[in-house]
N, C-alpha and C positions, 0 to 999 in steps of 0.2 A: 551240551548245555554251556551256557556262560557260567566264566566265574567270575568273583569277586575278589577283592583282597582282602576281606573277612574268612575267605575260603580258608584262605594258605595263611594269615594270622593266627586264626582259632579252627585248627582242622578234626579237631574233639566236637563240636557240635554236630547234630546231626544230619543239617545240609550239608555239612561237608564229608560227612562219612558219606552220605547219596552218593554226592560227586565220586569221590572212590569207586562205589560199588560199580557203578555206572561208567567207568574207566577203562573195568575189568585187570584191577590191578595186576593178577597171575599172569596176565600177558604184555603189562607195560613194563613189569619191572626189570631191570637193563643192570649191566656192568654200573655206570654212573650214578645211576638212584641209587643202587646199595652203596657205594663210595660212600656218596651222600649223608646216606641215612647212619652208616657207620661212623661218620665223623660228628654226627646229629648225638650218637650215642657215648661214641668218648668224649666229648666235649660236658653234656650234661654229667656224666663222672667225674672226671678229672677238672672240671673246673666250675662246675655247679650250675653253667650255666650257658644258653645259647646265644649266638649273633643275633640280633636283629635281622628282618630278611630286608633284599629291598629289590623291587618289582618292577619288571620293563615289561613285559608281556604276558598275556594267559598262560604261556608256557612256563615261566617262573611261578605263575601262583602254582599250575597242576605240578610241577615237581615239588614243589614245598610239599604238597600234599601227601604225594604218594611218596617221599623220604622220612615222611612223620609216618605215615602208614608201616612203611620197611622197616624203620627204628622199632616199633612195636612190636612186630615179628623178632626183631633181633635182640630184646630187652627178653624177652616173653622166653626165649631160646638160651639165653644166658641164663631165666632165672635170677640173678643175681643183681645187685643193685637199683633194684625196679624203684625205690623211695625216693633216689637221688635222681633216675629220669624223671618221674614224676615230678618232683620241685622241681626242677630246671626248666620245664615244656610248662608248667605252672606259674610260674615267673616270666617265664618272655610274652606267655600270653595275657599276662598282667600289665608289664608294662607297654606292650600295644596298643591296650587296653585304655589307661591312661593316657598316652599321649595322643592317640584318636580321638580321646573325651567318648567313648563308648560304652560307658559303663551303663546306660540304659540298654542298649542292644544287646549287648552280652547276659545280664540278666534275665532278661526277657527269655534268649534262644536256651539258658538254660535253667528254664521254667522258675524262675526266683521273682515273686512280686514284689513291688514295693510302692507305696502309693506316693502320692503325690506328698502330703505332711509325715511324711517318712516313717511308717508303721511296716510293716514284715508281718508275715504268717505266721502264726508260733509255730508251726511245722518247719516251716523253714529256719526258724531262729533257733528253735531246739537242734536243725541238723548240723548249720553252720555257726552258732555260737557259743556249743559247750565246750569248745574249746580254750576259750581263754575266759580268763578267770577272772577278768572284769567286766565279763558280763553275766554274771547270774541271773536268773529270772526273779528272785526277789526283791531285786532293783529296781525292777522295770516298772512301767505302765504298762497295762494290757486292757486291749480295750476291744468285743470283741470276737474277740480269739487272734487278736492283730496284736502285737511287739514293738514299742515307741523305741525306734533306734537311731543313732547320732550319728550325724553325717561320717566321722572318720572313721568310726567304724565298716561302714560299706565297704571297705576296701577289702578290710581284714577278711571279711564275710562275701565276698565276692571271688577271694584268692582260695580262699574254702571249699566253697562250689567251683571253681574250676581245678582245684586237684582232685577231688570227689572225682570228675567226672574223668580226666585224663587217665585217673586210676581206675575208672572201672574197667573189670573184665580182665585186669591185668593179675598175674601173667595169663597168657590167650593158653589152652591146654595146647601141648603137639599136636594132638593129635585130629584138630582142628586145623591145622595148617598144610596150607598144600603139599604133597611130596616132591614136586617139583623144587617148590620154594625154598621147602626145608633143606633140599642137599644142596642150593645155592647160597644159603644162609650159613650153613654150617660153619664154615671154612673162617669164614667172617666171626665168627665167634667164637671161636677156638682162639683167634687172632687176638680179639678185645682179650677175652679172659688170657690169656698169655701177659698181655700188655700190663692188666691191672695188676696182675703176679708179680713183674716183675716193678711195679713201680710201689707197688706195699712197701711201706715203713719196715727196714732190714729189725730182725728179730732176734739176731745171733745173740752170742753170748753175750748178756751184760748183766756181770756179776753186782753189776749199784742197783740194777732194777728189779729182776728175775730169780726169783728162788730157786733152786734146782727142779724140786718138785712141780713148778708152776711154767717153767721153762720146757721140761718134758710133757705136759700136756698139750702144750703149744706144737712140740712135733711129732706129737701123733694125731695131732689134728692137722698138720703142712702133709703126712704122711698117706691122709688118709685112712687111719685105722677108727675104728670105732669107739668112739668117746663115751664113757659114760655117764649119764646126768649128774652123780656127784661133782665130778669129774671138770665138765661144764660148769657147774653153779659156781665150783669153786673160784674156776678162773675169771668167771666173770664177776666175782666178786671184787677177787684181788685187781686186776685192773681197773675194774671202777674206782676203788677205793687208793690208787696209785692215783687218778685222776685222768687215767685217759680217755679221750673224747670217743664221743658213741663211733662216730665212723670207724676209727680208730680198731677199737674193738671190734666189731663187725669184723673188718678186713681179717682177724683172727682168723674167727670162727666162719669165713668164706670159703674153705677149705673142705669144711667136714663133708661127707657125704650125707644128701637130704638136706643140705644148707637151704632153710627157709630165710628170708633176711628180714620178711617181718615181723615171723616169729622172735626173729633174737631180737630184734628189734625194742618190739613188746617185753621180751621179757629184761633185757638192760634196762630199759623204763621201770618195770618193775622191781629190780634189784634196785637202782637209784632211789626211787623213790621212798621204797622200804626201810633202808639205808642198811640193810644187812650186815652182821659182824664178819668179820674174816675169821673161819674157824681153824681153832687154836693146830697147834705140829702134833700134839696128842690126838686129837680128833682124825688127824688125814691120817697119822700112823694107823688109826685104827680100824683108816679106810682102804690102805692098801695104798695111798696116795704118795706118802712121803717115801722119797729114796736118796737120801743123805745126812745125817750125822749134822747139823749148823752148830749146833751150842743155840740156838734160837727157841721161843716158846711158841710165836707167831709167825707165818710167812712177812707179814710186813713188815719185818721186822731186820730180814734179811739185808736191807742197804744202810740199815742205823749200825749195823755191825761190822760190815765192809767197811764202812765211811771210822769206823771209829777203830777199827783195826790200822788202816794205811795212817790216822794221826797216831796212833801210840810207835809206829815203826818211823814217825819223824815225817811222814810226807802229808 
């Protein structure tokens, strides 16, 4: 079949998944697509975000395609980080989007109407607008069962539905994926997750930040041993409440075994949001949690004491 460069722009829709099927990707995919598709995937990690592509022939749209296809498989196989592909492949196909002026096309192919005097489905607007919090429904016009929405928001609502759709399905189960594939992928992902290991935010000892207690859960989650929900909560409490940022955190708890990342995801959201206390050095003593002697009442309390130790000693 011909392709287009809407192919390899937006290779989430579903003409362009055809084109794949119709590839028979399990026997196109080569030493250089995966290259490809791996640097498709640390790139969306490590820096949030992808190249622009740019296109000389059918053959550069079909490999865009089939390295977003490989990248899938190889996100799906990490497990890990999947929020951060998603924005990233969400984002370039946004601003293609944009600078093609294609934002009726795009809509269109992934079933999002809008009419002409800019009204929306409420089905659609309920899926792509409960997210942001200026647009409630009891703001609106509805007229119907259609949703009166303003021009700058389309974008917002259009960057919506195409993470929706980049994200479904994801992660793909293994056990769905070819055997072949799988043991050419492995190798490749071992490699990334190595990569990310070693470029995590160092964790060692830092007696201004880290309680002991809160420092030891940390390595036995680097450790691998099995953490227990208190255990958990706690830590994610205390870091939130230090102010470190969700990635940040995450990268933590990427460690553990059974590491879901939407889950912590969700649940960091949920602690922030809640605003949860940090529970008191009596409380974790009586969880088995604490194991050091501070003179402290609270874990965060741990670097007001450092910091006010080193001035009474003159530094």
């Amino acid at each position: 079949m011909m392709l287009s460069k809407e192919n390899g722009f937006y290779p989430f829709l579903d003409v362009s998944k055809k084109a794949v099927m119709e590839m028979k990707i399990a026997g196109e995919l080569d030493a250089r697509i995966i290259e490809v598709a791996k640097n498709r995937v640390m790139s969306a990690i490590k820096h949030k975000r992808l190249p622009l592509p740019t296109y000389f022939s059918e053959q550069d749209i079909l490999d865009d395609i089939r390295s977003y296809a490989a990248a899938r498989l190889i996100i799906s196989l990490m497990n890990r980080k999947i929020d951060a592909f998603v924005e990233a492949e969400s984002s370039r196909a946004l601003e293609l989007c944009r600078r093609n002026r294609q934002e009726g096309y795009l809509m269109k192919e992934l079933g999002v109407e809008l009419t002409a005097d800019m009204y929306l489905p409420l089905r659609d607007y309920l899926i792509l607008g409960l997210q942001f919090s200026g647009m409630v429904l009891s703001n609106r016009h509805v007229r119907d069962g259609y949703v009166k929405v303003q021009e700058h928001e389309i974008t917002v609502m259009l960057k919506e539905a195409i993470r929706n759709r980049v994200g479904r399905d994801l992660p793909i189960r293994e056990s769905l994926i070819n055997d072949d594939i799988r043991k050419m992928l492995k190798p490749i992902v071992s490699e990334i997750l190595s990569e990310i290991s070693l470029s995590s935010p160092a964790l060692g000892r830092q007696s201004a930040d880290l309680a002991p207690c809160i420092e030891r859960i940390i390595e036995e989650l680097r450790s691998g041993a099995k953490v227990s929900h208190i255990k958990r909560w706690a830590l994610a409490v205390f870091l939130t409440k230090r102010g470190w940022d969700e990635d940040k955190i995450v990268s933590v708890f990427s460690t553990a075994p059974n590491f879901d990342e939407k889950l912590t995801r969700y649940q960091l959201q949920h602690v922030r949001a809640k605003g949860y206390s940090m529970p008191s050095c009596y409380n974790l003593k009586s969880q088995g949690i604490c194991i050091a002697e501070c003179g402290i009442k609270n874990p965060l309390q741990y670097r007001k004491k450092e910091m006010t130790e080193k001035k009474s000693d003159g530094g």
